[in-house]
C-alpha positions in Angstrom: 6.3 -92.8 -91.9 7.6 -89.1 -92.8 11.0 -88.6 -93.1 13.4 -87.5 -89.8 16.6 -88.7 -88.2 16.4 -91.5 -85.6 18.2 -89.2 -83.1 18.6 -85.7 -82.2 20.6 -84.1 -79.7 19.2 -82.5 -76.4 20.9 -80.7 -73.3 21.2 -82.1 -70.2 21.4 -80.7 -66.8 24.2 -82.8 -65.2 25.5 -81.0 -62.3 23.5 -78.5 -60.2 25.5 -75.1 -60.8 26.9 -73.3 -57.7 27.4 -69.5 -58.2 27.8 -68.7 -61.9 26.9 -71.9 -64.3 29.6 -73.3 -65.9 30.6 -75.6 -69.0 30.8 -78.6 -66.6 27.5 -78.0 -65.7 25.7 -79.2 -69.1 26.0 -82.1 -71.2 24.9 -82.0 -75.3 23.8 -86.1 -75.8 22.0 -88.0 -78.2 18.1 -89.4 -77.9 16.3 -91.1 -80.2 13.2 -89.6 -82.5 10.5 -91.8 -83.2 7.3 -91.6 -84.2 4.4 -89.3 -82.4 2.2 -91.5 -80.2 -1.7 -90.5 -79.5 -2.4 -87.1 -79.4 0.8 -86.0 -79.7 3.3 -84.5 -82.4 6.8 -84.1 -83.1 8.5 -81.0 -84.0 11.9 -79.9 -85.8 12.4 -76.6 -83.4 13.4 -74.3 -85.5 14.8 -71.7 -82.6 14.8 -72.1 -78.7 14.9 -69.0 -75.9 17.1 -69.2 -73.1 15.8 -66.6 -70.3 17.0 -65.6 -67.0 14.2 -67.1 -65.1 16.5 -70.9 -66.0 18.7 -69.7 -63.5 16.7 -70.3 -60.6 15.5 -73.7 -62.4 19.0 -75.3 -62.1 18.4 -75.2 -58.1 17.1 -77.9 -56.0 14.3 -75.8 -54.5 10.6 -75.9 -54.7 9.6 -72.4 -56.4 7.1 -71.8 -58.7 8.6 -73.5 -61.5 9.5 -77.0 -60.7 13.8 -77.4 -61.2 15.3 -79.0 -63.9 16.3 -83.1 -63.2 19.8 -84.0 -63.8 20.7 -86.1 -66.6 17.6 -85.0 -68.1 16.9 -82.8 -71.2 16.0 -79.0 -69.8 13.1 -77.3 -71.2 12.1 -73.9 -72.2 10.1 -71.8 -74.7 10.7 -72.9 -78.3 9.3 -72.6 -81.6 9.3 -75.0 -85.1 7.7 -77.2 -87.6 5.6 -80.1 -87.3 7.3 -83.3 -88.9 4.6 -85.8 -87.7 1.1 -85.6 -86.3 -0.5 -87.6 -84.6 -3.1 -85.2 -83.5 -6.3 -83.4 -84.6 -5.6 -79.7 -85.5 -1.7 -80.2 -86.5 -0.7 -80.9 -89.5 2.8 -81.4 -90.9 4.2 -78.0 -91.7 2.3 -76.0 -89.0 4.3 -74.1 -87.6 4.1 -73.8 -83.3 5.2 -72.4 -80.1 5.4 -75.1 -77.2 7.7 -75.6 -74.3 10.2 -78.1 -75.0 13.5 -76.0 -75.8 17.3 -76.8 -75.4 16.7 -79.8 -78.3 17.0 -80.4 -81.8 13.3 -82.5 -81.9 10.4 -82.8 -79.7 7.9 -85.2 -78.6 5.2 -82.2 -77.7 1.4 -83.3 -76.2 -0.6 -81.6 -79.0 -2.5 -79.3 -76.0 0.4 -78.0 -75.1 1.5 -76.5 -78.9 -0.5 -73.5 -79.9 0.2 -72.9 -83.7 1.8 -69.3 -84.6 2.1 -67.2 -88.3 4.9 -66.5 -89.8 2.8 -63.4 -91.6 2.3 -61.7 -88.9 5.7 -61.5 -87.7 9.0 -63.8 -87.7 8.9 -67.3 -85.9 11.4 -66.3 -83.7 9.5 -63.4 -82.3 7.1 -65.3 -80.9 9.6 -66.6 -78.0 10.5 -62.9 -77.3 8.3 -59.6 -78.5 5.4 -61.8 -79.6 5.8 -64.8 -76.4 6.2 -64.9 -72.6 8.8 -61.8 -72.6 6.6 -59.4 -74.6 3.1 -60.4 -72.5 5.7 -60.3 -69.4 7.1 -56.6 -70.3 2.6 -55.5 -71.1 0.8 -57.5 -68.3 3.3 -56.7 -66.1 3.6 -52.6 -66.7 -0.7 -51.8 -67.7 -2.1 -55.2 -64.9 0.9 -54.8 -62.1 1.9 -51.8 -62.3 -1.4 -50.0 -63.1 0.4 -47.7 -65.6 -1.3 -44.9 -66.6 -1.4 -41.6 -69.0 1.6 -39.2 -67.7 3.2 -41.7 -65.3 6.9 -41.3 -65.3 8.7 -44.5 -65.7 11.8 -46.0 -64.6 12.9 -49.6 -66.3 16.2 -51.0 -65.1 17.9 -54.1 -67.4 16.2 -52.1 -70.2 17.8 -53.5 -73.2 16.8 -56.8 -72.2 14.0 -58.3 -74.4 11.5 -57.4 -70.8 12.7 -53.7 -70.6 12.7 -52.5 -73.9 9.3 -53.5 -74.4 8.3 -52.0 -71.3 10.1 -48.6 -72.1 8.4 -48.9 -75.3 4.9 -49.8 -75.0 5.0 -46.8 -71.7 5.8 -44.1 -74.3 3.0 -45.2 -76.9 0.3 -45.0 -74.0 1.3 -41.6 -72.9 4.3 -41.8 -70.5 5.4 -38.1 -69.4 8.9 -39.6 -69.3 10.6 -43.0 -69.7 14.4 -44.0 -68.2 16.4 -46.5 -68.5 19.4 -48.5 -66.9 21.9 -50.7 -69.3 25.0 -52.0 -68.3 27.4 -50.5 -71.2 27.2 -47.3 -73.4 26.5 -48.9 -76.7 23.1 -49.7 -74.7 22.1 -46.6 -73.6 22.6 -45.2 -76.9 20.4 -47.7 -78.4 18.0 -47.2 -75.6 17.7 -43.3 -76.5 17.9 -43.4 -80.1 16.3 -46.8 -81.2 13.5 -47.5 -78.4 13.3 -43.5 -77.8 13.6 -43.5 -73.8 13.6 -39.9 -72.9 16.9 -40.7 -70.4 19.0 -43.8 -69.9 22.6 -44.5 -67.9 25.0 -46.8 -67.5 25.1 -48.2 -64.3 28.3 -49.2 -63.9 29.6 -45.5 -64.3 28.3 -44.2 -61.0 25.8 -45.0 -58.1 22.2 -46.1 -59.3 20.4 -43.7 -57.3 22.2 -40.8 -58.0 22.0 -41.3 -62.0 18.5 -41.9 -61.6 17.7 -38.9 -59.4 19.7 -37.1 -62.5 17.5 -38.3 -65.1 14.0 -38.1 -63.2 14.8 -34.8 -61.3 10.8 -35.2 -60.9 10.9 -38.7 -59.5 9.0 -41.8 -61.0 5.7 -43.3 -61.0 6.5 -46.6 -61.8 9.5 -48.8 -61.8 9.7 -51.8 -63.3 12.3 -54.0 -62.2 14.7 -56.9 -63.5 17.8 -56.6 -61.8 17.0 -55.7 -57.9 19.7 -55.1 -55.4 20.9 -51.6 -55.7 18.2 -50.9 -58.5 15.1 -51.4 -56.5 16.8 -49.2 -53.7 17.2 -46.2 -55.9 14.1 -46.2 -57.3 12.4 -46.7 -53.9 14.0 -43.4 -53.3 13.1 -42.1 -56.4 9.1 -43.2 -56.5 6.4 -40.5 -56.0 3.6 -40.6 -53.5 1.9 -43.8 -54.3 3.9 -45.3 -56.5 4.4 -48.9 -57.9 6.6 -51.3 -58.5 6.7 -54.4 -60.9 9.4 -57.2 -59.5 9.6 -59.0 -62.5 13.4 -60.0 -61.8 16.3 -59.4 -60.2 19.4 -61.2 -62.4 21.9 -58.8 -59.6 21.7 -61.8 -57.6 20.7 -64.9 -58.9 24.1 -66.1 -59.3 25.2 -65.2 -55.5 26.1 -68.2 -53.0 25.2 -65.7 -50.4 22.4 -63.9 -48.9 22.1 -60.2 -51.2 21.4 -57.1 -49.5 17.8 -55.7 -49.2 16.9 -52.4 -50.4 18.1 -50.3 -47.1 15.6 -47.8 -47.3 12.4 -49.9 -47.4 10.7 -47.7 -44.6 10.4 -45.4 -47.4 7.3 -47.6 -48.5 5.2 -46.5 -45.6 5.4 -42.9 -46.3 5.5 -42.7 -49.9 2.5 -45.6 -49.9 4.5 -47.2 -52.4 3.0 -50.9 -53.8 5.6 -53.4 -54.9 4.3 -56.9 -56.4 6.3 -59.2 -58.5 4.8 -60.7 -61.9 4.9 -64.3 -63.1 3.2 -64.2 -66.8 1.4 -67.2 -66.2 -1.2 -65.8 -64.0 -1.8 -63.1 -67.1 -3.2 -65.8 -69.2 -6.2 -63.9 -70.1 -4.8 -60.8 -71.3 -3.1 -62.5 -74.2 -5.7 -62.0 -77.3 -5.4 -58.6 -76.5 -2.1 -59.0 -76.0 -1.4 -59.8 -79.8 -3.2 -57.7 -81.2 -1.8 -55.1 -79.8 1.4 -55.3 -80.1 1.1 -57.1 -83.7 -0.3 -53.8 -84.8 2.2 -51.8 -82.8 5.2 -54.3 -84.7 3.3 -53.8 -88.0 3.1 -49.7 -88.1 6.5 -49.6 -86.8 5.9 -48.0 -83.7 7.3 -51.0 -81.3 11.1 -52.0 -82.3 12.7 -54.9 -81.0 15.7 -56.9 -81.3 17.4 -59.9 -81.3 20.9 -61.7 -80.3 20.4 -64.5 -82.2 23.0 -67.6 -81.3 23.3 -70.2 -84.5 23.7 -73.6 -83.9 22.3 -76.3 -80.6 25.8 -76.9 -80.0 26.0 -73.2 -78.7 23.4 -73.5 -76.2 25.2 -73.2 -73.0 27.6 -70.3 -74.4 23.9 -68.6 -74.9 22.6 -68.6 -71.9 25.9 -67.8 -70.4 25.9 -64.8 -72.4 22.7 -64.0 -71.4 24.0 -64.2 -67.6 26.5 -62.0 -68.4 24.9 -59.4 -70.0 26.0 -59.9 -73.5 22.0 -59.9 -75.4 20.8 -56.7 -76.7 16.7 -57.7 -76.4 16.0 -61.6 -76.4 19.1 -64.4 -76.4 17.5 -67.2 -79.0 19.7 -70.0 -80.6 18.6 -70.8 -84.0 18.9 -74.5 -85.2 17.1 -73.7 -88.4 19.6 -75.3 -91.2 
């Protein structure tokens, strides 16, 4: 029998938020640890994400995630150390990625771990530059988007842990220009002098698509796009002759009790030929061993920066991902439980 607490606490969905999430919405409880059954292992997670993709989880509707159950733990990606196996492969101290987030310990079906180095890069990167947001930000910019040497490239939420990659991994293939959109100054600055985007604004000092049409005199190629609404509309003006779009989110409405406004000028498409297809990471499955090794390299030489809000402690977990809503991350939200 190794050696862990009989309980550990988990959050619960308990109400099913309208509009913005709010305190009342969550519940931190106690469940019981016990020993691994078949096939299976238990993990001390050492750090969990919280992404803005949860939002839309915390619905009632069929989409293509299923939602979170009240009075039920909520899941997510989530890294950390074996403390019992009960499966072939794992062994206590691997360290692995799985998707039971949002909880101190967790019962994890031993195909559904994959183990993870903590050579190659910190644990905690591998729910962010490393994980789903980092294979999001490449599969969805060189698959979706068809990127390509000299493109010019517009990324809007682009000091989130999707759009700085993006900006990023554009300028090391050969971008002719990269911009960015951020929601405060101390952003953009980063954005310029840290990720080295060739332009970036803040969108709350002035309409989207006359910044953008500032910065890309030239228009765009590409746009990749978390935030939608006013966003997608500007850069629909803004996109060249055959130009394409990546819908990878759009976080401007996901909290609104009321129908958002469509782009206005979506007749645009026709003329301009313009292709706009959304991205869900799991259908990129395939491209992850390039994936890797690619940016693992890239992370290495120092050529691809990222960074982290880090929150400490489970007890913080909703004030994370409230954050998150709010804009308050600079790259990927995690909450750290490591002691």
């Amino acid at each position: 029998m190794s050696a862990f607490p009989a309980s550990g606490r988990e959050w619960h969905l308990v109400a099913r938020p309208h509009g913005w999430p709010t305190a009342e919405d969550f519940a931190l409880r106690e469940a019981p640890v016990s020993e691994p059954a078949e096939g299976r292992i238990l993990v001390r997670n050492l750090y969990f994400s919280v992404d803005p993709y949860m939002r839309g989880r915390m619905n009632d509707v069929k989409s293509y995630v299923p939602p979170f159950q009240l009075d039920r733990p909520m899941d997510g990606g989530a890294v950390g150390e074996v403390i019992a196996s009960n499966a072939e492969g794992f062994a206590v101290g691997d360290h692995v990625l799985h998707g039971l987030g949002w909880r101190e310990y967790a019962d994890v079906p031993a195909q559904h771990a994959t183990k993870v180095d903590a050579s190659l890069a910190p644990l905690s990167a591998y729910l962010g530059v490393l994980g789903m947001t980092g294979l999001t930000a490449y599969a969805g910019l060189f698959d979706v988007a068809s990127f390509k040497e000299g493109d010019a490239v517009f990324v809007s939420g682009a000091a989130g842990a999707v759009g700085s990659q993006v900006g990023q991994m554009a300028k090391l293939k050969g971008a002719s220009r990269v911009i960015g959109s951020a929601g405060s100054d101390e952003k953009v600055k980063l954005l310029v002098e840290e990720y080295g985007f060739d332009a970036a604004f803040n969108y709350k000092n002035g309409p989207v698509g006359q910044q953008l049409k500032e910065a890309a005199p030239d228009g765009i190629d590409v746009y990749f796009d978390n935030v939608g609404g006013d966003h997608l509309e500007a850069a629909i003006s803004s996109l060249n002759v055959h130009g394409r779009a990546t819908i990878c989110g759009m976080i401007a409405q996901y909290n609104s009790t009321e129908p958002t406004p469509a782009p206005r000028n979506l007749a645009m498409v026709i003329g301009k030929r313009l292709r706009l297809q959304g991205v869900l990471v799991g259908d990129h499955a395939a491209l992850q061993p390039q994936f890797v090794q690619d940016v693992a390299g890239w992370i290495a030489s120092g050529e691809l920066k990222y960074n982290e809000t880090v929150v400490e402690g489970i007890e913080n977990g909703y004030e994370a991902f409230a954050g998150l809503l709010r804009g308050e991350n600079t790259g990927k939200m995690i909450v750290s439980l490591a002691q």
